[in-house]
Phi, psi and omega in degrees: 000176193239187185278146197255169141197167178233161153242100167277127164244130138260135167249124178276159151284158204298114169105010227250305238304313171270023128313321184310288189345272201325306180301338230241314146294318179305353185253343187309302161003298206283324184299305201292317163303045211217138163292314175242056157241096187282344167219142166220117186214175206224116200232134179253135162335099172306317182282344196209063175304006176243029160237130174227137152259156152270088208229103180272139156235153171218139172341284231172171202304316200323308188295343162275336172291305177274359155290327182275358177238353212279208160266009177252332192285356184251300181337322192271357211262014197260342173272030212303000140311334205244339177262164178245341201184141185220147181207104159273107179284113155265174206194163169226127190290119189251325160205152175230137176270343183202167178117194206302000000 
């Protein structure tokens, strides 16, 4: 099977921005547990702090699947006050110059 990624955009509501952070260190624990999630990472807008990316690579669909049911997806489940709008890209990884 091949590797899945997602590109996640969050929009915090205005002025929200560091709840993302913050909800988002409560989850590393539960991500760094997860077998098969090889990169997860949390990116702020330079131009917008209250937009973030997300940028997931996972083994394969299974493993995104029990990522999306898992204990980091409940940890996270908390900003959802905070958010005004979330858009999830999926994807299939085609070529990397550095990296996993």
């Amino acid at each position: 099977m091949s590797n899945v990624s997602v590109v996640a955009t969050i929009t915090a509501k205005p002025g929200r921005g560091d709840e993302i952070i913050a909800a988002f260190e409560g989850a590393t624990e539960a991500v760094q547990a997860e077998a098969g999630t090889l990169m997860y990472a949390l990116h702020r807008n330079q131009a917008n702090p209250d937009v973030f990316y997300v940028t997931e690579l996972y083994e394969d669909q299974a493993a995104l699947d029990a990522h999306m049911v898992g204990p980091a997806m409940a940890a996270l489940a908390g900003i959802g006050d905070a958010v005004d709008g979330v858009d999830l890209q999926f994807a299939t990884p085609v070529a990397v110059a550095k990296g996993w």
